[in-house]
Structure formats: C-alpha cells, structure tokens
C-alpha positions as CSV (number, residue, x, y, z in Angstrom):
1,X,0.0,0.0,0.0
2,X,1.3,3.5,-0.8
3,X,1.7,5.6,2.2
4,X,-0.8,8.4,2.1
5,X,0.1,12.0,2.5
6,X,-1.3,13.6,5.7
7,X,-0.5,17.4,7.2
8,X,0.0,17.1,11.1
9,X,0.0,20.1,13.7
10,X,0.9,19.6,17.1
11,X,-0.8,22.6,17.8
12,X,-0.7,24.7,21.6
13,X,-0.5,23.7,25.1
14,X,-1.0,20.1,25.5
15,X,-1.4,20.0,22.0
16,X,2.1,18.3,21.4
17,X,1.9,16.2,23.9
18,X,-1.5,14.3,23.0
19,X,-0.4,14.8,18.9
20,X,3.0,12.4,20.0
21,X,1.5,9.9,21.4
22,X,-1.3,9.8,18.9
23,X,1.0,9.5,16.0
24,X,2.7,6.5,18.0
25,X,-0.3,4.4,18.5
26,X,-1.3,5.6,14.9
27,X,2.3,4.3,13.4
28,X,2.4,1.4,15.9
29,X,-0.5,-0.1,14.3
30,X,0.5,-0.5,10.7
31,X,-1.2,2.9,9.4
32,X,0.4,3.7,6.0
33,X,1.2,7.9,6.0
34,X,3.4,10.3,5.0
35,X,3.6,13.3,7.9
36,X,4.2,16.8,6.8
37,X,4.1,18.9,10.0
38,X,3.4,22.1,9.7
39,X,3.1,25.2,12.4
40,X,-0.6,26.6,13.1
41,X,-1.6,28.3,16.0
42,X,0.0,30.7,18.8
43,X,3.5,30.9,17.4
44,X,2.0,32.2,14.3
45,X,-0.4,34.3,15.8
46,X,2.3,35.8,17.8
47,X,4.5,36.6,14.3
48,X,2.1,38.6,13.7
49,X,-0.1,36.7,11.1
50,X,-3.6,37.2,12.7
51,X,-5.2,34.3,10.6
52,X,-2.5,31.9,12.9
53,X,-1.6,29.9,10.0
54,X,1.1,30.9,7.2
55,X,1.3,30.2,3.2
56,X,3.4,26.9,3.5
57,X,0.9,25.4,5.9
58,X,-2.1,26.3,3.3
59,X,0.4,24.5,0.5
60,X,0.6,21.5,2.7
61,X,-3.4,21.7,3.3
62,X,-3.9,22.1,-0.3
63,X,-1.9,19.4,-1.3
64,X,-2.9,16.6,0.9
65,X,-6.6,17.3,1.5
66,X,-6.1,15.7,5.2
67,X,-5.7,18.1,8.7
68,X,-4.8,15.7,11.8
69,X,-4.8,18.8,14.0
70,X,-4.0,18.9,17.7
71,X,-5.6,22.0,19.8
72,X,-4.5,25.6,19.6
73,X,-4.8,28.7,21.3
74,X,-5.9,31.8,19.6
75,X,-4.4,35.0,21.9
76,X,-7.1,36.6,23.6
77,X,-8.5,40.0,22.1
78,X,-10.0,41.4,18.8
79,X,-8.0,41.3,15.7
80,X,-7.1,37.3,15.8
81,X,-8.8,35.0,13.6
82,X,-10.0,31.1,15.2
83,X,-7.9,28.8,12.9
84,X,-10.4,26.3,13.4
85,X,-13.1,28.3,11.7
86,X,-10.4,30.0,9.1
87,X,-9.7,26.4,8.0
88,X,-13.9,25.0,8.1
89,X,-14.7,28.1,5.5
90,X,-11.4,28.3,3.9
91,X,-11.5,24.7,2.7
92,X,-15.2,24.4,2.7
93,X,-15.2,21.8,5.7
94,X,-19.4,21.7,5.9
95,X,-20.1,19.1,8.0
96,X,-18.9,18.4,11.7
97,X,-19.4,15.0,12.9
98,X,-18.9,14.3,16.3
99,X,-20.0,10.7,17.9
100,X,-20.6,10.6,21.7
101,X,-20.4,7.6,22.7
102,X,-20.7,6.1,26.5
103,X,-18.3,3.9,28.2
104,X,-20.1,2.3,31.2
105,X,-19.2,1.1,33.9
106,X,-15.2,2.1,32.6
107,X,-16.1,5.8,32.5
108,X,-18.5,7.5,34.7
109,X,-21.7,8.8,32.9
110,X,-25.3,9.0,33.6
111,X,-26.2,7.5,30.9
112,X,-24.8,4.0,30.2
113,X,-26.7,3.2,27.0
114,X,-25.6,6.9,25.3
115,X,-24.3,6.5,21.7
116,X,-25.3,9.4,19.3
117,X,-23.8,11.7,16.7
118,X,-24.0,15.5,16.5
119,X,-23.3,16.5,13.0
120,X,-23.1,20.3,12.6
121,X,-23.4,22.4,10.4
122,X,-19.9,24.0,9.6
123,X,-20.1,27.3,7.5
124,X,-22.5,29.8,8.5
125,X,-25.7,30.3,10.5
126,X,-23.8,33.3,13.4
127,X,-20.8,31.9,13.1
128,X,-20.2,34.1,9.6
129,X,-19.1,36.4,11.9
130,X,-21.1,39.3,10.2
131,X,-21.3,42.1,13.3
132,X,-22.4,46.1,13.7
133,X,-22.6,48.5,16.5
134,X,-24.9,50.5,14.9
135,X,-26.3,52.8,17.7
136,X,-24.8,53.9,21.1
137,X,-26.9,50.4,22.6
138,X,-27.5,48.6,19.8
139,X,-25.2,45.9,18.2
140,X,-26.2,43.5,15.7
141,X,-25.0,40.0,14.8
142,X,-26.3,38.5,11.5
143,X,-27.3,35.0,11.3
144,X,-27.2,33.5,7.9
145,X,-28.6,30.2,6.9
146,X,-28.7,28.9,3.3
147,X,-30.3,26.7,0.8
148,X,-27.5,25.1,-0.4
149,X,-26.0,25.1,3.0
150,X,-28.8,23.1,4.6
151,X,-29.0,20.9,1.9
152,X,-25.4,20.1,1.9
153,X,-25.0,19.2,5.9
154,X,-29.0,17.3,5.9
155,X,-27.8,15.0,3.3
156,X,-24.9,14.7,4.9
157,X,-26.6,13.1,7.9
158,X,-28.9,11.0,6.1
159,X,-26.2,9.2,4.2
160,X,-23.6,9.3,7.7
161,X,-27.2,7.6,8.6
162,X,-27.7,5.1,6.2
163,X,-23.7,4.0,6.0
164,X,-23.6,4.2,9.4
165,X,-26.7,1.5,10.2
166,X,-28.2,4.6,11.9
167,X,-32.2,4.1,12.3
168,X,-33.2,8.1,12.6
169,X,-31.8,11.7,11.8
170,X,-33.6,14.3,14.1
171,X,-33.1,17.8,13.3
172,X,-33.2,21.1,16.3
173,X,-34.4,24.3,15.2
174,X,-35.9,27.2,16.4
175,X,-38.6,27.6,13.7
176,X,-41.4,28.7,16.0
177,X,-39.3,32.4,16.6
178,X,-37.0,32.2,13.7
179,X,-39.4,31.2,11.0
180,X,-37.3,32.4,8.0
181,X,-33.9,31.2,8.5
182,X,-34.9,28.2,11.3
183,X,-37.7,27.6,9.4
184,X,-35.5,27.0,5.9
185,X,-33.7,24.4,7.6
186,X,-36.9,22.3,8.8
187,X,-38.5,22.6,5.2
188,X,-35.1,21.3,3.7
189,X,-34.9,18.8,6.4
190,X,-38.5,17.8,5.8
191,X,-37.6,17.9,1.7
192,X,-34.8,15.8,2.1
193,X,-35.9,12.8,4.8
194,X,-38.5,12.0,2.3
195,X,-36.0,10.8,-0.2
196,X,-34.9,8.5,3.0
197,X,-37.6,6.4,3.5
198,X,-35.8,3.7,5.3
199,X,-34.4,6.1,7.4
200,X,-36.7,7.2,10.8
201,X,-36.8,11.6,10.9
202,X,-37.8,13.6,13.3
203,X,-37.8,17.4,14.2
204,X,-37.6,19.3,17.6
205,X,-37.8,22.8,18.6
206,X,-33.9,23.3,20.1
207,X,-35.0,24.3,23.3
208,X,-37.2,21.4,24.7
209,X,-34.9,19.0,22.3
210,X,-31.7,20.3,24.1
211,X,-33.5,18.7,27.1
212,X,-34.6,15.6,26.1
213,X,-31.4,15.1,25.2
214,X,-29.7,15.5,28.4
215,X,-32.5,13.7,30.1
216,X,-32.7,10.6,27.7
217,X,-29.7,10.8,25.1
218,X,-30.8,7.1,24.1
219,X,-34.2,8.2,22.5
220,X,-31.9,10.2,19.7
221,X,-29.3,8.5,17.3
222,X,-28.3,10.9,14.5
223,X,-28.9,15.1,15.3
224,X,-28.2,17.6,12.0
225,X,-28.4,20.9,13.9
226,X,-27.8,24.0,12.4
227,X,-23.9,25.4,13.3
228,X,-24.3,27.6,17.1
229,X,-27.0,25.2,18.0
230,X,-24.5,22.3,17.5
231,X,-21.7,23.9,18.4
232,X,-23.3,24.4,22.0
233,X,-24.8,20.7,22.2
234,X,-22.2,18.6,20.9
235,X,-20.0,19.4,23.8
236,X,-23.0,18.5,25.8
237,X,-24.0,15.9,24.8
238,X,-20.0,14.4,25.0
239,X,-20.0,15.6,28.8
240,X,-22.9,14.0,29.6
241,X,-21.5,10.7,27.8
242,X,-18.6,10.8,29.9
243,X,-15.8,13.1,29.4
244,X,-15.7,16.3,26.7
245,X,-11.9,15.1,26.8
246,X,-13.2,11.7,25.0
247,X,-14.8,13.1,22.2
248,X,-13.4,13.1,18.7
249,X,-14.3,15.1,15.6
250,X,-14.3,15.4,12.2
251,X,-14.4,18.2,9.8
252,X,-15.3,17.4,6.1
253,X,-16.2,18.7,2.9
254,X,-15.7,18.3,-0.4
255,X,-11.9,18.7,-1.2
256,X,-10.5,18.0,1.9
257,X,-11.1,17.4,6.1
258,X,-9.8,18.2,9.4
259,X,-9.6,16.3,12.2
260,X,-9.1,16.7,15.8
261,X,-10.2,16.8,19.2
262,X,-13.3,18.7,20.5
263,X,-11.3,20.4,23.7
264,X,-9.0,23.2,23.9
265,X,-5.3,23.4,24.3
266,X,-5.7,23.6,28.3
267,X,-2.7,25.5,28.8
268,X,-2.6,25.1,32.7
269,X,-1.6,21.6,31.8
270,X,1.1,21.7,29.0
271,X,4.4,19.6,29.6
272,X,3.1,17.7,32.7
273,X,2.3,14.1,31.2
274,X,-1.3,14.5,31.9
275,X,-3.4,15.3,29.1
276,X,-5.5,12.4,27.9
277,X,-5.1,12.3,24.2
278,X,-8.4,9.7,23.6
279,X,-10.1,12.7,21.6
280,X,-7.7,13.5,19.7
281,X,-7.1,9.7,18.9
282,X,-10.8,8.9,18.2
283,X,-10.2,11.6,15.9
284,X,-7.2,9.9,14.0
285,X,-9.5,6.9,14.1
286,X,-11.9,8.5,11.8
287,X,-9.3,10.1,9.8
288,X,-7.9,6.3,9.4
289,X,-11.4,5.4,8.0
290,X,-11.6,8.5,6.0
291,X,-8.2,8.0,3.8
292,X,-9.5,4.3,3.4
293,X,-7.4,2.3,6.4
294,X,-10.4,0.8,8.2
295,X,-8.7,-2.0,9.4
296,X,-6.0,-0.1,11.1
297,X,-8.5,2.4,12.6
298,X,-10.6,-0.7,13.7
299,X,-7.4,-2.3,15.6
300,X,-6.5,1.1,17.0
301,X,-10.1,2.1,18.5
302,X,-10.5,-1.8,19.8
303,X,-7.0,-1.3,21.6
304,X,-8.2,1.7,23.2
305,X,-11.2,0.0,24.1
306,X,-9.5,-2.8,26.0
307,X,-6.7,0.0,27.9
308,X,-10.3,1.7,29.4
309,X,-11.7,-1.7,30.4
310,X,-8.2,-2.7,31.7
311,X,-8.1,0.4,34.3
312,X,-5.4,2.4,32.6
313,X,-6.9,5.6,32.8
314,X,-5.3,9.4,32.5
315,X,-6.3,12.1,35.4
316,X,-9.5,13.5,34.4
317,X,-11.5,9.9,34.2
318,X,-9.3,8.1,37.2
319,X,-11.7,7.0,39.7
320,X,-11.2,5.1,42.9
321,X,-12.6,1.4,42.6
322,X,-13.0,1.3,38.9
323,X,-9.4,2.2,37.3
324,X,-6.7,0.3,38.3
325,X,-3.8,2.5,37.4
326,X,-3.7,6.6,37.0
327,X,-1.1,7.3,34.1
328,X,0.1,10.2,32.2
329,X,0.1,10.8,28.5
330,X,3.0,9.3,27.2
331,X,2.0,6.3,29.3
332,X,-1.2,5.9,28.6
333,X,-0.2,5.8,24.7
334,X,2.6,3.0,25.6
335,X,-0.6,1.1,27.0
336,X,-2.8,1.2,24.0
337,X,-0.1,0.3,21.7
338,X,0.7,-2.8,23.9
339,X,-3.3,-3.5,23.8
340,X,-2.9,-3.4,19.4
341,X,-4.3,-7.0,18.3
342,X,-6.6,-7.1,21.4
343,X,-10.4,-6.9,21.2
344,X,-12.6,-5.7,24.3
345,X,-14.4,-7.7,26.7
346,X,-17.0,-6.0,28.1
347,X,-17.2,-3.0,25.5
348,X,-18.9,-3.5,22.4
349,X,-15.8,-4.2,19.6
350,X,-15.3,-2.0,16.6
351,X,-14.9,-3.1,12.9
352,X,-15.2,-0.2,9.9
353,X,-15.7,-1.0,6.4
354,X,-13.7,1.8,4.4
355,X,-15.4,5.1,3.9
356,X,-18.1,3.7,6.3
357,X,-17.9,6.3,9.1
358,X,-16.9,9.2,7.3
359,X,-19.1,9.7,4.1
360,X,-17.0,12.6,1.4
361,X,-19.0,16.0,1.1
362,X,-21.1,16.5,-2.0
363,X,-22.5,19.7,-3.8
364,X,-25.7,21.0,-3.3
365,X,-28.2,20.4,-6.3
366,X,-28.6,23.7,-9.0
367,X,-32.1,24.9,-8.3
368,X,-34.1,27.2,-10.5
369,X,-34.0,30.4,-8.8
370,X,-37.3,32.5,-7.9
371,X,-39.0,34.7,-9.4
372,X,-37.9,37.9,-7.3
373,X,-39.8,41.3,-6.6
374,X,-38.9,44.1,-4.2
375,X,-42.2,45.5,-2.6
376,X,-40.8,47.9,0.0
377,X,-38.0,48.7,2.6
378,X,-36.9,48.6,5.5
379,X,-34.9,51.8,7.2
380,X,-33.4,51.4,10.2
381,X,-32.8,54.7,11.8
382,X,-30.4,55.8,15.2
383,X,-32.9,58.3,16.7
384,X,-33.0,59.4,20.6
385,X,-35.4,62.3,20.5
386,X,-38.5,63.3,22.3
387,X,-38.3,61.2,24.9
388,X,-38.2,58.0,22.3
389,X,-41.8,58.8,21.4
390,X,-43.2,56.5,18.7
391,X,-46.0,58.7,17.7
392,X,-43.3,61.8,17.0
393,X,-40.9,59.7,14.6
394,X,-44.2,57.9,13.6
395,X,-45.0,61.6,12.2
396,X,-41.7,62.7,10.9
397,X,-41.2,59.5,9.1
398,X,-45.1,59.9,7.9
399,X,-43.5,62.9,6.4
400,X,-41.5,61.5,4.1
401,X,-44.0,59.6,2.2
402,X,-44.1,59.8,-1.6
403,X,-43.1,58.3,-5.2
404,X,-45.4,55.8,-4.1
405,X,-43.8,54.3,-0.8
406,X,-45.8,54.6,2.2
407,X,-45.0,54.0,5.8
408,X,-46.5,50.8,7.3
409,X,-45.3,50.1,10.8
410,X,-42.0,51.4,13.2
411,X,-40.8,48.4,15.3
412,X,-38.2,48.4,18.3
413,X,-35.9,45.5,18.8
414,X,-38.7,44.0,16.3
415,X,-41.9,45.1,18.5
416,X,-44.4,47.4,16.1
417,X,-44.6,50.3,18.3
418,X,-46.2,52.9,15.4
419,X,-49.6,53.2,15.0
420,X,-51.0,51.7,17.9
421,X,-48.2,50.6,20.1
422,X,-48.3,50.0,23.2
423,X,-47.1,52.9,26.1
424,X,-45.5,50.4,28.4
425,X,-43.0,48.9,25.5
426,X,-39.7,50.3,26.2
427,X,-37.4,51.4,23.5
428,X,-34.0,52.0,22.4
429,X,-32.5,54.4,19.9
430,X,-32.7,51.7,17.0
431,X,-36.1,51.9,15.2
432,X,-37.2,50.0,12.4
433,X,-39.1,51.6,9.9
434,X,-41.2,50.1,7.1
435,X,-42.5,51.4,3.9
436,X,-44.6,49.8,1.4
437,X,-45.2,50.2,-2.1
438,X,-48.5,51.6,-1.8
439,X,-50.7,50.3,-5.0
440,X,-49.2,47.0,-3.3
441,X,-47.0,46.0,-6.5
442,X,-43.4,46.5,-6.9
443,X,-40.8,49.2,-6.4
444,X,-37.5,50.4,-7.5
445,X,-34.3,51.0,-6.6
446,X,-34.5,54.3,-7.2
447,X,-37.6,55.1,-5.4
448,X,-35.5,53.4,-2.0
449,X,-32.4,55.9,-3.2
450,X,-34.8,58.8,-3.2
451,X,-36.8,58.1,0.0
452,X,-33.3,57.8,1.8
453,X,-32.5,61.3,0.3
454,X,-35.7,62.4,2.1
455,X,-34.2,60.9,5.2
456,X,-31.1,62.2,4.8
457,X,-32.5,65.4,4.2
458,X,-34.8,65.7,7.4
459,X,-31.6,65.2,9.7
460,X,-32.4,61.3,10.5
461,X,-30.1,59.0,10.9
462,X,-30.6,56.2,8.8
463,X,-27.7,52.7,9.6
464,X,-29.1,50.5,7.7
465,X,-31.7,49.5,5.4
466,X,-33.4,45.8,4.6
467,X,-34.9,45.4,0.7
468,X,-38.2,44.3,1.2
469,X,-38.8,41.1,-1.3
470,X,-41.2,38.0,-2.4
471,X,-40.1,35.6,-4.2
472,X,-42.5,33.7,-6.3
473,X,-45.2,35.7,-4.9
474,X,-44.1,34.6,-1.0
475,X,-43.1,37.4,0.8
476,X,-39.2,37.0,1.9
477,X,-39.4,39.1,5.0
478,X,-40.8,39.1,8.3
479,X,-43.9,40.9,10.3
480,X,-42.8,42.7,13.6
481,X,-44.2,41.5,16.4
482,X,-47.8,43.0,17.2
483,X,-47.9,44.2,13.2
C-alpha cells in the first residue's frame, strides 16, 4: 500500500503532547502515512499573522486534503482570527461529525446506553461572523442560513445515517421564533428525509430537544443541527457521555477534512504528562477510516477499548474502585499500543468498512431560482429624540411619504410600536421603519435611493436599510411582532 500524505499540527498547550502519542499508536499499528508537519496556531499568531496559520501550511493543506490537527490557542483579544473556523470556510469543511459515545461502567456517565452523533453544520448560520454596532446600545449580529447550505449538511446526515446503520436523523431548530432562517432548515430537512424512506426523521424545537437530550440521550441517534445550535450541544451531549476530553471530531467537505479533538489546548496543563489524548485519537481513528485504512482504525479504536476496560486511565476519568492504574500521557499511549491485536471484553468491539464512518462532502443540487420582486423597505434609523416617542418619529417618518412608498409600521428590537403601540414597551435608539409600495406591487431602486434622500435630508439617521422582497409571490421578509 502506498503511504498516504497527511498534514499534522501539534498545535498549543497540551497539543504536542497528545499529537505524540497519537502518532505513535497511529504508526504502531501499521497505518500507511506520509507526515508533513506544519506550524498553526499561537506561534503564528504571535509573528504577527492574525489568521494563525502561514502560506506553507495552506500549501501542505492544499496538497494533501487531510488536517490531523491537535488544539491551539488563539491569543485573547479582537483582531485574531480562530484557525479552526479559518480552516472550516477556507477549505469548505461543511459538515462536523462528532460521535458521543458512553463507556459504562469504565467511565462514569449517567447515561450507560448513550451513543449518538452530533453532526453540525460548519459554514455559516452566526458563526459568519457578520457584526455592527450600529447605535450607542445597539449591536447586531447576523445569522445567515442557506439553501445550499442546509441541503449540503441534511444530506450529509442521512447518508452518515444510512452508512452508518443509523435508524433516525432528528433535526433542532428554532422555527417557531426564527421562522425564516430556522424555518429554511426544517423545510429542507422535511424535503430531504423524504428521499430516505428507510431512514426514521424527526424534528424538535432546540429548546425542549436540548432537554430531552440530556434527560434521555438514548431516544436520539443521529442530530443535524444548524452550526451555534450544535456547536453548544455537541459538547453536551459528549459531557454527559462521559468526558468532553473523549470526544473526537471530524471536519469534512468536499476537497479536503480536518480532524481533531473537540477540547481546547488547556494551557494550565502543558508539559506535565497529563493530558488524555483519547479525543484527539478517536479523531485519527476516523481520519484512518476517512483515507481508506479501516482495518488499522478498527485495531487502534478496539485497543483503546480494552486499555479503558483494563483500568489504565489518564487524570481526568481516574476513579477510585474502577481504574486500576492513574497514568500520564506518554503512558497511557505505551498502554494502548501494547493492547494493538486485542479486542474488548466487556465494551462493544469495533470493525469499519472503508469510507463507512466518514461519508466525502457532495454539492448541493442547482435549483431554478425565484422569481424575485422588491415591494418595500426597511430603514433602520439611530434616533433618541422626544423622549423616544413613537408617535413623533411615527409623524416625521409619515412625512417623508411619496413616489409611491408609504410607511407601514416602526418596530423596536422587532416590537411594532407605530400606529397603535403600546405605552408600556420600552425602547431603544434603534427603530425599524417600514415602507410599502402603496398600490401593493413592486418598487424600485431608485424610489429606495430617493426616499433615503428624504431621510437624509430631514436630519435622521438612517444605519441600515433591509430590501423588502417575495419571491415567487411569497413574501421573503418578516412581520414585527404585534404588526
């Protein structure tokens, strides 16, 4: 077999630590790879490249299409980018799959029976970073959730599903308040399970399904969340399986993934020969899978297996009068690779079929794209005047009226406050104002350009403004609250 090309950072903190005994277990057991190590993270950072990874690292990236990453540390502060997420949008790395898995009675847990999979959504959704202060109290975040994106990561679940021998995908939104973005996720999921009949689907609001989930982990199999939604409960739901510190990842799209362990670099325990590097192993297990050595992945994770039932435990999961020996890093690697060949006892055993656990990304399908209309706008204006009246910037926006736009509604923090508000709403200096074509048909751009002119001109302080738009006759924008 010819080796395969991987690129290999040992990362920040304990990072090279867990990375060296990974790589030992990893070339202990037979796996055919090429290492090119490259430097990501602090050092960079501190160079003074605020992405925290350089050109020859990108070449490396480009060139082998495989990240075994160990943890870094982005310096505290504005101006430095995460490399994590620089790398997941950089080389298109959609889908996050994260298995948390229980390991009673080795491992304490709550749950004995737990054995799930988060898979995340990589790319957008908050995380595209998109922020304002637009006022004096007002700051804005934008969350952005796509077609194509939702497609991509739902069809990645269904297939991890179905290759997997996974019974059900369940996806978390928040569709009853966010019934635009939330709410294109659920109709894609609901578009998409249907061409998976053999495959059980399900759909919770996030809040009441983040519960459950604590509660009764073994009533869900596969999640598809969208990405700050997963972010959050994929380190929950591997706490509550045991030990955040046990969880793998991976990180795949396309051309190319990255794996790596879900924690941080833990800094307070760098060069003591105490970090557990199971995460970051799991996660070389399912890179093993990934670049088509099953059967060394399978020998690796049953090794593991058997040093957990066998006692040999690091710091953070030692307990009194179920391990049998407390060890240190390089120690507890020395036990797994003596364990290679061995199959658990009491733990179920592994086996992989290659590609089986980590299906390749795919494109999202070319869709026909609606037919678009802009009916109106929305101007956002910073105004702190008259005691924050509504009625008196309901009248001077009233005012400006004309070329066919009419004003609708003013909303505050997305509350209609103008006409007929209520006096006990309280308001900040960010208002929402809506105009409307007012035959009800279409508008231009150039009627928006000249009503902003009127703004302008009556000394308001317009931020921002929002086209207002249906597509295929459905409007593409949402009512305020009370409208």
């Amino acid at each position: 077999m010819s080796k395969t090309p991987i690129t290999v950072a040992y990362g920040d903190g304990i990072g090279p630590e867990i990375m060296s005994a990974c790589l030992h277990i990893i070339q202990a057991a037979g796996a055919e790879i090429e290492i090119e190590t490259v430097e990501v993270g602090e050092k960079v950072y501190l160079r003074g490249n605020t992405s925290g990874i350089d050109p020859e690292a990108w070449e490396s990236l480009r060139r082998t299409r495989v990240f075994y990453k160990a943890p870094l540390t982005t310096p505290q502060g504005t101006g430095f980018k995460s490399v994590n997420v620089t790398t997941r949008k950089t080389l298109g790395l959609y889908a996050n799959v994260r298995p948390c898995v229980a390991y009673h009675p080795f491992v304490k847990t709550k749950h004995p029976g737990m054995d799930l999979v988060i898979i995340r959504e990589n790319e957008e959704d908050l995380y595209a970073g998109i922020e304002h202060r637009q006022t004096d109290e007002v700051y804005q975040c934008l969350k952005l959730i796509t077609r194509p994106g939702s497609e991509k990561i739902i069809r990645y679940a269904f297939e991890y599903a179905r290759r997997n021998n996974r019974k059900k995908v369940t996806a978390f939104t928040k569709d009853n308040i966010m019934k635009l973005t939330d709410g294109l996720f659920h109709k894609v999921f609901d578009e998409i399970a249907a061409e998976y009949p053999d495959i059980e689907n399900e759909h919770w609001i996030v809040d009441i399904g983040a519960a459950k989930m604590a509660d009764t982990p073994e009533a869900f199999d596969v999640i598809v969340l969208p990405n700050l939604y997963g972010d959050i409960l994929s380190d929950v739901a591997a706490q509550i399986a045991g030990s955040v510190g046990l969880a793998g990842s991976a990180n795949v799209g396309e051309h190319a993934a990255m794996f790596e362990a879900i924690h941080g670099s833990a800094p307070r325990r760098a060069g003591q020969n105490l970090a557990n590097p199971s995460g970051l192993l799991l996660g070389g297990v399912m890179m093993l899978v990934h670049i088509g050595q099953p059967e060394v992945a399978a020998r690796i994770h049953n090794a593991w297996l058997r040093t957990l039932e066998d006692g040999i435990h690091t710091y953070d999961i030692y307990r009194e009068g179920i391990s049998k020996q407390k060890v240190g890093t390089k120690e507890f690697g020395e036990a797994v690779v003596q364990r290679l060949g061995q199959m658990p006892q009491t733990l179920k055993p592994v086996s992989y079929a290659a590609g089986e656990s980590i299906p390749p990304g795919t494109a999202a399908a070319v869709r026909q794209p609606a037919r678009k209309e802009t009916v109106g706008v929305d101007v956002f204006v910073n105004w702190n005047e008259a005691g924050r009246d509504p009625n008196v910037l309901g009248e001077r926006m009233k005012a400006l009226e004309g070329e066919g736009l009419k004003l609708s509604m003013i909303s505050n923090r997305g509350q209609k406050v103008w006409p007929g508000g209520s006096a006990e709403t309280f308001c900040v200096d960010h208002w929402r104002c809506r105009f409307l074509a007012a035959d009800g048909g279409a508008i231009t751009h150039a009627q928006i350009v000249n009503l902003l002119g009127r703004v302008a001109a009556a000394g308001l302080d317009f931020i921002k403004i929002e086209n207002l738009c249906t597509f295929d006759g459905q409007p593409g924008y949402s009512l305020g609250q009370g409208e």
